[in-house]
N, C-alpha and C positions, 0 to 999 in steps of 0.2 A: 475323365481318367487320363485321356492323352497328353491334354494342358499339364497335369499333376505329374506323367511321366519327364517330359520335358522339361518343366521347373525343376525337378526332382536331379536328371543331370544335370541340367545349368551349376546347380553347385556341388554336384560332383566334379564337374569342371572346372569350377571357382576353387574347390580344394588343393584338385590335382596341382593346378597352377600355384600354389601357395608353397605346395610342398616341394614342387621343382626349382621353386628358388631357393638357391644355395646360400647359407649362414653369411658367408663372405659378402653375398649380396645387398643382403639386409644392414650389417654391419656398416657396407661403406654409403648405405644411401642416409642412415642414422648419421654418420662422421660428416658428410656434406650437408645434412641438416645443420648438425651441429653447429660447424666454419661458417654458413650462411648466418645463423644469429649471432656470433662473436662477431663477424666480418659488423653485420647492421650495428652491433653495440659499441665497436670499437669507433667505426662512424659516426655516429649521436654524440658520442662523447666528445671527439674532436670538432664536431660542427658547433657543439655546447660553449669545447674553451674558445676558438676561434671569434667568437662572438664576445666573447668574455675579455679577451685581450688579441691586440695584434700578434701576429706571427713573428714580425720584425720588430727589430729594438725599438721599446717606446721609453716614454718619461711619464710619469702622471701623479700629484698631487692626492694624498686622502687625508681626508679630515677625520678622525675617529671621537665622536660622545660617546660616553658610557656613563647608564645609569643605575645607580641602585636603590633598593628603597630606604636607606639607612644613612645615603651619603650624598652629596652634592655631586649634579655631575663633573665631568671630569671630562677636556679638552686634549687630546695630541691631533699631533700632525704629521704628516712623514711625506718624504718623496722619493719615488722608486724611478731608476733605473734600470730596465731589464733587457737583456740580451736571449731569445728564446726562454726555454723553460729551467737553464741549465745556470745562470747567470744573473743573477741580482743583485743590486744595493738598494740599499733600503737605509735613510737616513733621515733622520728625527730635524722636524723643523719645527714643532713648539711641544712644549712649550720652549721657550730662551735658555732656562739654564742646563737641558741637555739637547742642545743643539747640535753639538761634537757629536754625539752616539752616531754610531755606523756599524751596521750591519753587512756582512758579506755571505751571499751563498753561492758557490760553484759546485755544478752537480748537488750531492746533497750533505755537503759539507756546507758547516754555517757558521760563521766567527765574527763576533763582535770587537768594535776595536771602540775602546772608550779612551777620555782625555787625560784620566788619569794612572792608567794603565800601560804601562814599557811596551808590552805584547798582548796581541789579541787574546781573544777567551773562546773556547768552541762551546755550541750550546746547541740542546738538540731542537730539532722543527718545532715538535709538540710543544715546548715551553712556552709560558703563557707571554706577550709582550704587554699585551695591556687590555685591561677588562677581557671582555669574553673573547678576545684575538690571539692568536698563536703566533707565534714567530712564522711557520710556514704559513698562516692565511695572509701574507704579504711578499715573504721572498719566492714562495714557491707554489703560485696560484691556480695552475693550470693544472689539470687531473687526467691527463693522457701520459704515459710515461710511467708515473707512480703509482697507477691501479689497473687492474683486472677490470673491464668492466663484463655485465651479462643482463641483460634485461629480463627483469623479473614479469614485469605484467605491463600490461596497458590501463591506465586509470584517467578519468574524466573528470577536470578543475573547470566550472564552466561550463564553457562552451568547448573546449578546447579538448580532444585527449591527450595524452602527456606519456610518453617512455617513465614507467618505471626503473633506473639501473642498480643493478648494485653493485660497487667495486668495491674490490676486495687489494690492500695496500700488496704492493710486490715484495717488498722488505720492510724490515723492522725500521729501517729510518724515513719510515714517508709519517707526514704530518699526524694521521690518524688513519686506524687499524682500518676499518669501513665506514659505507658511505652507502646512504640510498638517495640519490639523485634525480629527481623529476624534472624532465625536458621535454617543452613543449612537439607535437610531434608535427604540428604542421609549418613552424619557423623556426625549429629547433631551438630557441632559448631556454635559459638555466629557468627555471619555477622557483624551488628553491630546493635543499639539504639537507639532510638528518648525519650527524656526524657520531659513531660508536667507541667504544674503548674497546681493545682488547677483549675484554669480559664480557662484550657485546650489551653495556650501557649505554644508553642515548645520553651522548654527553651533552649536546649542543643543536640548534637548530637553524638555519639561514634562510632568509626570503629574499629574492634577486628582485630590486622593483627601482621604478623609474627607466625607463629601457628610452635613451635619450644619444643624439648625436654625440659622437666623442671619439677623436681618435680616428674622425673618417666613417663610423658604422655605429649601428644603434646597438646600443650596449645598456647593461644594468649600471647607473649610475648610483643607486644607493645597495647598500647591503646591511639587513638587520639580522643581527646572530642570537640570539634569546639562549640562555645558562638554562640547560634543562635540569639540573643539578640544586639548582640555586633560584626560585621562584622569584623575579621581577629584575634580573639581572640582566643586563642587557648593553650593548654595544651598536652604535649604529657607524656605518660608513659609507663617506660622500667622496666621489670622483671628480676629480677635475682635470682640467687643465692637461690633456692626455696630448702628447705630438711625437710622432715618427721620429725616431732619431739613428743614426748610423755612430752607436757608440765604439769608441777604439776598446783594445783589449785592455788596454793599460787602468782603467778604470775599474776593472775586476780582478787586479793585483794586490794583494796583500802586503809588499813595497812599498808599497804607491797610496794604500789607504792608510797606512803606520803613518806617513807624513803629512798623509791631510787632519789625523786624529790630534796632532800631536799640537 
């Protein structure tokens, strides 16, 4: 019976104590929970592009196939130069006869400057450049900046468990509305991407593979995007030829690319 009294206030004590803590208190340990998983999601995410691409101006080469089941594949090529996440050119190296095409994005303004064209054309991220590629899956690669992220769960590929994230775009002009993102959680690499529309459709899907010297650091040198839309549609890209570069501004001039179009 003494054991039972005793127990019996232990959680009258456990109560009393619950209820002496004041709302405010509750509230701000909930709000520092909260900032602690943004804080980790905002982390993951950057550790993810970081890997993905240099921080500093680089140059890098991609080869884009795309296949369908109706058509013969289909070869381009492009080469990017980029200046942080805010800064890109992006220009067509095959096939031969649009060679001239040049893309420019600052910030996230994005304008084409073609050969036969007086003045550039503004076109937004989402538009498609070729097979299952967007114009933003090459000017504007990096996903810190342009999304929310928040880690939805923890999920096991493997051997490996993997951050589930999900970002959510900051404005209307980021590539695509959302994004559930899996990153591995012990070397933080991209896994791969579920890409949404607005209407919350699975438009598209990405596998980050081959994780190979480049650029200084082991990185995904292929990228496969599969048309979830469109069953056997498909887009593969190869990396190359990635070097550090200290590009001038003048390069990311809208002056200065009219004359190289032209």
């Amino acid at each position: 019976m003494k054991a039972h009294r005793r127990r019996f206030g232990r959680i009258l004590l456990g109560m009393g104590a619950l209820l002496l803590t004041s709302p405010s208190t509750l509230v701000r340990a909930s709000a520092e929970e909260e900032d602690t998983e943004n804080r980790l999601a905002r982390e993951v995410l950057a550790r993810a592009d970081r890997i993905r691409f240099p921080e500093e101006g680089f140059q890098v080469d991609i080869a884009i196939t795309t296949t369908s089941p109706d058509n013969e594949p289909e070869l381009r090529a492009y080469r990017i130069l980029s200046k942080g996440n805010n800064q890109t050119l992006v220009q067509t190296t095959a096939p031969a006869v649009d060679r001239d095409q040049i893309l420019l994005m600052r910030d996230r303004d994005l304008w084409a400057f073609l050969p036969n064209l007086s003045q550039p054309i503004r076109l937004p991220l989402s538009q498609r450049l070729t097979g299952q590629v967007a114009n933003g899956d090459l000017a504007r690669a990096n996903f810190v900046g342009d999304y929310t992220p928040r880690i939805l769960r923890s999920e096991r590929i493997g051997n490996d468990p993997h951050h589930v994230l999900e970002l959510t775009a900051v404005d209307k002009w980021v590539t695509y509305h959302r994004v559930l993102y899996w990153v591995n959680e012990r070397n933080g690499r991209p896994h791969k991407a579920e890409f949404y529309t607005l209407s919350g459709r699975l438009l598209k899907t990405c596998q980050y593979q081959n994780f190979r010297s480049l650029g200084g650091a082991q990185r995904p040198t292929v990228l496969v995007i599969d048309d979830a839309l469109r069953a056997g549609n498909r887009s593969v890209l190869e990396y190359s030829n990635m070097t550090l570069r200290d590009l001038p501004e003048r390069v990311f001039n809208k002056d200065y690319l009219k004359k190289l179009s032209r």
